[in-house]
C-alpha positions in Angstrom: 68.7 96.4 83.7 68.8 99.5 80.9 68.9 98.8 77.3 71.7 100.4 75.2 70.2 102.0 72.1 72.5 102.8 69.6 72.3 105.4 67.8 71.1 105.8 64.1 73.7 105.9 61.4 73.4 108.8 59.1 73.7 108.1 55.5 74.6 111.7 54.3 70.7 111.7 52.5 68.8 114.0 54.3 65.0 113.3 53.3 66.4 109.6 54.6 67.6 110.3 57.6 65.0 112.6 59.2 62.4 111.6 57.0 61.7 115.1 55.4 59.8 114.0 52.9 60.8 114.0 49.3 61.9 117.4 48.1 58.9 119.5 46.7 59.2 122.4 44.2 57.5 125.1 44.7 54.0 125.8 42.7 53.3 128.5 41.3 50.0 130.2 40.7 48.6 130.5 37.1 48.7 134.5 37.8 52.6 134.2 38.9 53.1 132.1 35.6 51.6 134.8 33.4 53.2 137.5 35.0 56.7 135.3 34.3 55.6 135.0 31.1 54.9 138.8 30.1 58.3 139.7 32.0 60.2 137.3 29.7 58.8 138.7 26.8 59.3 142.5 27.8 63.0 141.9 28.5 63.4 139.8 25.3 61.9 142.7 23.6 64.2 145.5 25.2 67.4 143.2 24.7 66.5 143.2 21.4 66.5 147.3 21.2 69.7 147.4 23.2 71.5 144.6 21.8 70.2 145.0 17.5 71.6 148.4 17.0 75.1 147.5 18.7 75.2 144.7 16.5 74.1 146.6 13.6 76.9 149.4 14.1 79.5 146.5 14.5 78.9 145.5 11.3 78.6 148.5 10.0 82.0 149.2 10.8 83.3 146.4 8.4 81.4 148.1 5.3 82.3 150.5 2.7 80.3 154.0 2.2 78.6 152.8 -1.1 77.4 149.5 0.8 76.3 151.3 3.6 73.7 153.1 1.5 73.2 151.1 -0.9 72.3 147.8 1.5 71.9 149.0 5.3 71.2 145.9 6.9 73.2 143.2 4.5 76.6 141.8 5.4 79.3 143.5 3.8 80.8 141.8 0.9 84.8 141.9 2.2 85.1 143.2 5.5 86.8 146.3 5.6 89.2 146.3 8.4 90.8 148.9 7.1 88.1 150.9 8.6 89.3 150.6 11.4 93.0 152.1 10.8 91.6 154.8 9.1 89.4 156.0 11.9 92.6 155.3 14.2 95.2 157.1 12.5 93.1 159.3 9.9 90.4 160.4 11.9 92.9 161.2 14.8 90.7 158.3 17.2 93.7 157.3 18.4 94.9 160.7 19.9 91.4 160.8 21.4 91.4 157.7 22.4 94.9 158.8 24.8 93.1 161.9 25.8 90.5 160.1 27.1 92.2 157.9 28.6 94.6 160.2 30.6 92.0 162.2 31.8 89.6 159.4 32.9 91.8 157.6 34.4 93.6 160.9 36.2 90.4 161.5 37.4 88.9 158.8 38.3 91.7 158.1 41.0 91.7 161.3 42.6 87.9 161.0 42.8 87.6 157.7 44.8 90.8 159.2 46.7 89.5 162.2 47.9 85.9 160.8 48.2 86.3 158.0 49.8 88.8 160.1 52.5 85.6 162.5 52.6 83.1 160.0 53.4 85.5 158.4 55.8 85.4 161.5 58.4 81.7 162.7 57.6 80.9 158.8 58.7 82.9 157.9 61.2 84.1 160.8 63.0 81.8 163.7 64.9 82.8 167.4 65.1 80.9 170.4 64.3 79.7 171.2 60.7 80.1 167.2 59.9 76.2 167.3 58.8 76.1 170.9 56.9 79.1 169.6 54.9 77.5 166.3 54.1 74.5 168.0 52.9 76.3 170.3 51.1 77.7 167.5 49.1 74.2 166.1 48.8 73.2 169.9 47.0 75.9 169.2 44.7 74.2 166.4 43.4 71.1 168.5 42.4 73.0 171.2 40.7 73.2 171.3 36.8 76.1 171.1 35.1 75.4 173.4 32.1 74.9 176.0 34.9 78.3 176.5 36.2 79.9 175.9 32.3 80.2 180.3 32.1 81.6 180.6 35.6 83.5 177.4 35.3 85.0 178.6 32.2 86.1 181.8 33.4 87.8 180.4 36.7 90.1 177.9 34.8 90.9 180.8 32.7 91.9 182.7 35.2 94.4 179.7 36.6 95.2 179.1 33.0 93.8 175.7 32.9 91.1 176.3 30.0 91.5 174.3 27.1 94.5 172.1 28.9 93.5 168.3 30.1 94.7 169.1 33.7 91.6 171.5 33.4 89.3 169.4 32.3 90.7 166.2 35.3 89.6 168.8 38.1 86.2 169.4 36.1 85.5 166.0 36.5 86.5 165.2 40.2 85.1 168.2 41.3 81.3 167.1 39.2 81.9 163.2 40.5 82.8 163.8 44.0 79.6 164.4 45.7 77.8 161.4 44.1 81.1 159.4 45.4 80.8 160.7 49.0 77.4 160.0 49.3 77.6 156.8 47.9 80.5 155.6 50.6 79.2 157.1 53.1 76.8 154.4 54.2 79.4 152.0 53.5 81.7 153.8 55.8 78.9 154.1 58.3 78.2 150.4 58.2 81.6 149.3 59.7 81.7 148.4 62.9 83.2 150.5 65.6 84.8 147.7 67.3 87.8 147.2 64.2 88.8 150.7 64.5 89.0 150.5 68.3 90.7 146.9 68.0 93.4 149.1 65.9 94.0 151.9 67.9 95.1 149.4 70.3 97.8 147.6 68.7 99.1 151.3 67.6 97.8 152.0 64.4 97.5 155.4 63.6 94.7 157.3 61.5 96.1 157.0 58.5 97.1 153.7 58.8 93.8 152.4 60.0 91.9 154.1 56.9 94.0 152.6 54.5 95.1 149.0 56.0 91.5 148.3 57.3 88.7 150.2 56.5 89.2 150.8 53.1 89.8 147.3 52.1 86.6 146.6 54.4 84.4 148.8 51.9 85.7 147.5 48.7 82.0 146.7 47.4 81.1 150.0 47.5 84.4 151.2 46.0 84.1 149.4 43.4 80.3 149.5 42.3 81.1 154.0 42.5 83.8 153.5 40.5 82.4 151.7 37.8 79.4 154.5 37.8 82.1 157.3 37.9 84.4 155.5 35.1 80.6 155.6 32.8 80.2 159.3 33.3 83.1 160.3 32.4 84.1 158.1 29.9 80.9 159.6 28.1 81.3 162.7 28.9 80.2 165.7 26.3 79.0 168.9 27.8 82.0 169.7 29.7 84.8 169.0 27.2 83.2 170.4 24.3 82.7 173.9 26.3 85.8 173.6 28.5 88.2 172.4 26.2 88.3 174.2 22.3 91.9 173.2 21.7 91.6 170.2 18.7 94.7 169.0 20.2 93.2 168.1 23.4 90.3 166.2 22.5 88.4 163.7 23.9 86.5 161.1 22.3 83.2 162.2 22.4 84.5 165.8 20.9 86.6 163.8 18.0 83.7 161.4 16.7 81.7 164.9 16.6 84.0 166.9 15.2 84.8 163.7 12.5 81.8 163.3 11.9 80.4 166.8 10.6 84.2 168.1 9.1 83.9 166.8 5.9 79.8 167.3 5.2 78.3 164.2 3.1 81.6 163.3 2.4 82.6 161.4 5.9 84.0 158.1 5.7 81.0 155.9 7.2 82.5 153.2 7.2 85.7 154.8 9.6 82.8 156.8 11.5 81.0 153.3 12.7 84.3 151.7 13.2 85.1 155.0 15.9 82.0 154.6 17.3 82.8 150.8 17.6 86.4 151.9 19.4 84.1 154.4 21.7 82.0 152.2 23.0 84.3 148.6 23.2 86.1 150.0 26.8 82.7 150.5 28.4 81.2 147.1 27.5 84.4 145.1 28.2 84.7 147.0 31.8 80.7 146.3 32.6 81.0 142.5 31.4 84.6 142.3 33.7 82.9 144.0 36.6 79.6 142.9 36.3 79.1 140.4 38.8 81.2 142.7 41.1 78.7 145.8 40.5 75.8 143.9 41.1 77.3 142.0 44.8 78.6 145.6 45.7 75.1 147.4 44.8 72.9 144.8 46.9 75.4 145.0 50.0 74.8 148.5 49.9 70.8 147.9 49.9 71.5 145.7 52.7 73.3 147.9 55.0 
């Protein structure tokens, strides 16, 4: 005669049910607390010279000239927003701040266009001169940019693009593109063969395929480059200032400089923090949108 065991009913507590134990945390060594302990302190330290003089210009900003120098580090007595007005209309910010903004953004999508077309082929297809051209992008990467500013000059010159913006939007694509390709190439490379076979198939074309599948596939690394290519050239100096002489066709970081030294000791302060304040806000607030997205993106690309 056999004996019907019925079976144990599960509770939904773990450590209960299978008798695990109760849950243990881990232990660490007095060597792993000390080195937690000197790593807090080092980062509290270097937040505190990253984050003090941000917050020392943002205040600043809301000060008049004579309180500047008089009390550097006090809080200003009324704030001054008309700082702010002044360095936008004034100070001509503003029509920097357009410049800028045309010509980053201009850029910035031809850049992850063409790039991420490049990488595309150097990664997923093979025909001959696929590696020289992939490591002549790489070259590109070790070249200096203060190098090619003569030659540079004179070729834009001769296609009349000197001192225009248009000018100064190939400038950039053609400086951010290598770092672009090389950074999507190993996403490119990463994808599996399969999906692109699997759409060949059903009748998708090329074209189609890139842009409907395996572009959407590496959107991490998209992404993460473009929020590295957006920082470059947002802060870009070098090239503008040699490339681009016309006042009219500023960019920000040639506008703060030239506000800053056009009037000797007699610069509004107070409007020249405030400017440096309207410089730097579209960074931060595009790192603290995209931050969690730049850091997922970065450690995918580790991973693959």
């Amino acid at each position: 005669m056999s004996t019907v065991v019925n079976p144990p009913r599960l509770t939904g507590d773990v450590h209960r049910d299978f008798d695990l134990g109760p849950e243990r945390k881990p232990v660490l060594s007095s060597g792993d607390r000390s080195f937690a302990a000197v790593a807090h302190v080092l980062l509290a330290l270097w937040a505190v010279l990253v984050v003090g003089p941000m917050l020392w210009t943002l205040l600043t900003s809301f000060k008049t000239t004579n309180e500047i120098f008089a009390s550097p580090f006090s809080l200003p007595d009324r704030v001054q927003w008309v700082n702010y007005a002044n360095a936008w209309t004034t100070a001509g910010i503003g029509r920097y701040f357009r410049n800028t903004v045309v010509v980053v953004a201009s850029a910035l999508f031809l850049v992850m266009l063409l790039g991420a077309m490049c990488a595309y082929v150097l990664a997923r297809f093979d025909f001959r001169g696929r590696r020289a051209i992939y490591y002549l992008m790489l070259a590109g990467l070790t070249f200096p940019i203060f190098l090619a500013i003569v030659p540079l000059f004179f070729v834009l010159k001769g296609f009349g693009l000197a001192n225009t913006l248009p000018g100064l939007v190939i400038t950039y694509v053609a400086f951010a593109l290598p770092f672009t390709v090389f950074f999507l190439y190993a996403f490119f490379r990463a994808l599996p063969h399969e999906i692109s076979e699997a759409a060949a198939i059903d009748g998708a074309g090329e074209w189609r395929t890139f842009f409907s599948i395996m572009l959407p596939m590496a959107r991490p690394g998209l992404a993460s480059v473009a929020i590295f290519n957006f920082l470059g050239l947002w802060n870009q100096y070098l090239i503008p200032a040699a490339l681009n002489t016309n006042e009219k066709n500023y960019v920000l970081s040639q506008g703060m400089a030239r506000f800053a030294s056009q009037a000797g000791y007699a610069v509004d302060f107070g409007a020249l923090f405030a400017g440096v304040v309207i410089t730097v806000l579209p960074v931060l607030v595009v790192y603290v949108i995209f931050q969690r997205q730049l850091q997922g993106s970065v450690s995918q690309g580790a991973m693959k």
